[in-house]
C-alpha positions as a Markdown table, in Angstrom:
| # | Residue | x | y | z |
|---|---|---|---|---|
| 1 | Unk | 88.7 | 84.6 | 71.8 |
| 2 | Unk | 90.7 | 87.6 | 72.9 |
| 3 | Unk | 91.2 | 88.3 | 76.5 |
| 4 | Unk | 90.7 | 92.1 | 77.4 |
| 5 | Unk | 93.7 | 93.6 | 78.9 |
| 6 | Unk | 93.3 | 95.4 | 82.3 |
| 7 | Unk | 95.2 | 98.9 | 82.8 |
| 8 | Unk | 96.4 | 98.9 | 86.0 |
| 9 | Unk | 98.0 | 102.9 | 87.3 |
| 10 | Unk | 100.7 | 102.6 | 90.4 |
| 11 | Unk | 103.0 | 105.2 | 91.8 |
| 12 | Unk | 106.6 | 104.9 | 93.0 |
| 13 | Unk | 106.5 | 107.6 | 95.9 |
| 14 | Unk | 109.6 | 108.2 | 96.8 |
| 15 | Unk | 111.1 | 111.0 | 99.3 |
| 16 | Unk | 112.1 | 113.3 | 97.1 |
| 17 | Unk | 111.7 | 113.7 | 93.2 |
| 18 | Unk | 115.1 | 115.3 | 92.7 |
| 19 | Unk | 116.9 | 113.0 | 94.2 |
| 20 | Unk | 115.4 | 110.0 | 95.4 |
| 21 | Unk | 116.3 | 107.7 | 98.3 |
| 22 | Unk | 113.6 | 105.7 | 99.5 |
| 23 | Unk | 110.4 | 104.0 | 98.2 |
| 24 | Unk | 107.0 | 103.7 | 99.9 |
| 25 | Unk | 105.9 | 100.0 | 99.6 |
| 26 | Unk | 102.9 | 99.3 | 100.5 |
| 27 | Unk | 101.7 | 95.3 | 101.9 |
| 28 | Unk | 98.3 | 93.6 | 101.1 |
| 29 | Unk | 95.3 | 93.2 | 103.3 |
| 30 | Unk | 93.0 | 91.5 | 100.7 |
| 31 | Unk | 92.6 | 90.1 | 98.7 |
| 32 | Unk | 93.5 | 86.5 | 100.4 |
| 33 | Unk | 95.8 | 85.3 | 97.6 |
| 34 | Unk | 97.8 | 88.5 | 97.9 |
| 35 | Unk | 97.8 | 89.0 | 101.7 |
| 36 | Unk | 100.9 | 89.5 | 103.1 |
| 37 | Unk | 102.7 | 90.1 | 99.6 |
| 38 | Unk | 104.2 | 93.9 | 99.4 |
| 39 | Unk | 103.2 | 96.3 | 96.2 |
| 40 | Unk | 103.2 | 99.9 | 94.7 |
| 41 | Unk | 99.8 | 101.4 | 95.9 |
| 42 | Unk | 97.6 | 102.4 | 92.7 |
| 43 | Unk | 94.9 | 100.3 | 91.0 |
| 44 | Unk | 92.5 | 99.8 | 87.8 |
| 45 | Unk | 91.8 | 102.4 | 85.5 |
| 46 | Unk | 87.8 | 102.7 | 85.1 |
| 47 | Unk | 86.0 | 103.0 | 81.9 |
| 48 | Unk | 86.6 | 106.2 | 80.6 |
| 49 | Unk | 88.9 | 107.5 | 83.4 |
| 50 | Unk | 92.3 | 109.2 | 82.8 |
| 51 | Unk | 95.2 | 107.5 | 83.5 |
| 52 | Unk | 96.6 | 110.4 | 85.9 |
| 53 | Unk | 92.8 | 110.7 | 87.8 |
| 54 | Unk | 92.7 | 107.0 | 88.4 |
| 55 | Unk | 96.0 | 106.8 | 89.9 |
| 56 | Unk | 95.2 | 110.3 | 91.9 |
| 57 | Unk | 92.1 | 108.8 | 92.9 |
| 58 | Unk | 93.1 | 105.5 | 93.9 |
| 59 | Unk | 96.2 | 107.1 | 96.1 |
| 60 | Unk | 93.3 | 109.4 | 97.8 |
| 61 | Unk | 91.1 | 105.7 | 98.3 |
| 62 | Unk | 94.1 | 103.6 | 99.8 |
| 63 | Unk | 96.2 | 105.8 | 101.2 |
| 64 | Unk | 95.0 | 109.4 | 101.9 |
| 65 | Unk | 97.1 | 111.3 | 99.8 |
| 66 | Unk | 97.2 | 114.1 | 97.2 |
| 67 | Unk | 100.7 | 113.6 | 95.4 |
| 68 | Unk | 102.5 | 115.1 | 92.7 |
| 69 | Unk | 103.7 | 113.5 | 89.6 |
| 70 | Unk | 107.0 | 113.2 | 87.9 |
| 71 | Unk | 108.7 | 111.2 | 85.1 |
| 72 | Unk | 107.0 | 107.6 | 84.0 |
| 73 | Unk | 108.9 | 104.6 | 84.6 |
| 74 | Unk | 109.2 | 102.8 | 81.3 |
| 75 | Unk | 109.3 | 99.1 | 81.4 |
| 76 | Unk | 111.9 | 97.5 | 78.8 |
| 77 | Unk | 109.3 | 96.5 | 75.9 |
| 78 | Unk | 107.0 | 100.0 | 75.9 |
| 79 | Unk | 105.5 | 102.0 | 78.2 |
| 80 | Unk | 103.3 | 99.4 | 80.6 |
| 81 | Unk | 104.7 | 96.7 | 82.9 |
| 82 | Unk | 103.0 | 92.9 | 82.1 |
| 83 | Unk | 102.1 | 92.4 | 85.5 |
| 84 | Unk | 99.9 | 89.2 | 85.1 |
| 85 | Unk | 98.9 | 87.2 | 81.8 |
| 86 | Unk | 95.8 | 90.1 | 81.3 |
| 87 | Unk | 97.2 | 93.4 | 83.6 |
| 88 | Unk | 99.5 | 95.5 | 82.3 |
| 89 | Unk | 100.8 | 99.4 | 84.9 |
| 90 | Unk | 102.0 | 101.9 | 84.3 |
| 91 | Unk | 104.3 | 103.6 | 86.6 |
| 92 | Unk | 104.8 | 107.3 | 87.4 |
| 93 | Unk | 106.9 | 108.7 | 90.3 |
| 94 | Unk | 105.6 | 110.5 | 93.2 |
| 95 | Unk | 105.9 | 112.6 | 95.7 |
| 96 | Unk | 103.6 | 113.7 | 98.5 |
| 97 | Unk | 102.1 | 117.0 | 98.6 |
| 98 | Unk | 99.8 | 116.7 | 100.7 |
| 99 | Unk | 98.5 | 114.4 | 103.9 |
| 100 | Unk | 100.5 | 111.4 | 105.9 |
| 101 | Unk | 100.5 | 108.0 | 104.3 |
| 102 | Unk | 97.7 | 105.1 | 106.2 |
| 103 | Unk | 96.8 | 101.9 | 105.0 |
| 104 | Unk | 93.3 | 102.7 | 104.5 |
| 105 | Unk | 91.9 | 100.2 | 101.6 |
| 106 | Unk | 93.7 | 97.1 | 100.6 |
| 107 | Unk | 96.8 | 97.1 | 103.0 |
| 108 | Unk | 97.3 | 96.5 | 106.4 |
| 109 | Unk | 100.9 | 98.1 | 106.9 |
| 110 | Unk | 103.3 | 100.7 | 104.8 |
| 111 | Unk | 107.2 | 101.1 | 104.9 |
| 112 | Unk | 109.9 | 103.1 | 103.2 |
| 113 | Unk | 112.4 | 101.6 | 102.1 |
| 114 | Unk | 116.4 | 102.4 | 100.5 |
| 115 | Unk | 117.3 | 101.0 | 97.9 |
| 116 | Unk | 119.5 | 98.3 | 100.0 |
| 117 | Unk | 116.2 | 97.4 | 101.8 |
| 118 | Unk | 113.7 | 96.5 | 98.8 |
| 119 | Unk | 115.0 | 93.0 | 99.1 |
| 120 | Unk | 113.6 | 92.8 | 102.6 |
| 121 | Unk | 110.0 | 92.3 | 101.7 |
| 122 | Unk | 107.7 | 89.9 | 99.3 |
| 123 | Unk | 107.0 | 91.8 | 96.5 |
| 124 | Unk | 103.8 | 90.6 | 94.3 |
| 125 | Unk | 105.3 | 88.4 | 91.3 |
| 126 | Unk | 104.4 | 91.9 | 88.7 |
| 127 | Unk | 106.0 | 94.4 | 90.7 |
| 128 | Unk | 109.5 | 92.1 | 90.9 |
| 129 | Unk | 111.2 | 93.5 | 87.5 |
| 130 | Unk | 109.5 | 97.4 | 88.2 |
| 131 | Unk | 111.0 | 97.4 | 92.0 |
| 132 | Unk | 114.4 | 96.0 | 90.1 |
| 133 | Unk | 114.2 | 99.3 | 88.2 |
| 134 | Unk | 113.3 | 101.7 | 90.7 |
| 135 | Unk | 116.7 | 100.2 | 93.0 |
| 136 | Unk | 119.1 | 101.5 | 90.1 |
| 137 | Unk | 116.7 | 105.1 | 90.7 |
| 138 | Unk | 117.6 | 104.7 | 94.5 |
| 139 | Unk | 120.8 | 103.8 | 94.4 |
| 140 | Unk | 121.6 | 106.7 | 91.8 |
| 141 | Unk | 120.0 | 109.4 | 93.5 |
| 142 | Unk | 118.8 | 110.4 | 89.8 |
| 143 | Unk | 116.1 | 112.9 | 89.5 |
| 144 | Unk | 112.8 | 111.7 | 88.7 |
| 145 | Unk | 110.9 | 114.9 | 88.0 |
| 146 | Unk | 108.4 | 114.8 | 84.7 |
């Protein structure tokens, strides 16, 4: 028996898209297994949603935010990020356009972080290699635009 695979959408909101120095990380609320661990904010893909209007609309749910996106962050193998034996992200970068980053849904605190300071927090197991990635975007400065 197959296992259905789950798209998952997440953005990397940095500071700024043209050069980028810090990373808005985002911790768990619920659920229980994955209190406490920090992630990308973003979320499933519905049935028959667009990957760009699930990720807007699940920024808008947990965060409060109206964003605009740049380039996609790749992973090695193709375009989605295994993040568990059945999830697979994708990855865009961000930057806010409108409204002030809360922990509304899912998260219970928020924190920018440089790319010397990504170490300094428990990333979920799936978001390890992606954060490993977005450092070298950090530390580069390199311009993320779309």
């Amino acid at each position: 028996m197959q296992t259905r695979t789950v798209d998952v959408v997440a953005a990397a909101i940095v500071d700024h898209l043209d050069r980028p120095t810090r990373l808005l990380a985002a911790r768990r609320s619920a659920p229980a297994a994955l209190a406490g661990r920090w992630e990308l904010p973003g979320g499933k893909v519905e049935p028959g949603e667009e990957r760009h209007a699930a990720l807007h609309r699940e920024l808008a749910e947990e965060l409060g935010v109206t964003v605009a996106l740049g380039a996609e962050l790749i992973a090695p193998e193709g375009a989605a990020w295994p993040i568990t034996a059945t999830h697979r992200m994708r990855v865009w970068f961000a930057s806010l356009v409108d409204g002030t980053p809360a922990p509304l849904e899912d998260h219970d605190e928020l924190r920018w972080l440089a790319a010397d300071e990504l170490d300094d927090v428990p990333w979920l197991d799936g978001d390890v290699p992606i954060v490993a990635a977005l450092a070298r975007h950090l530390a580069g400065g390199r311009a993320v635009t779309g």
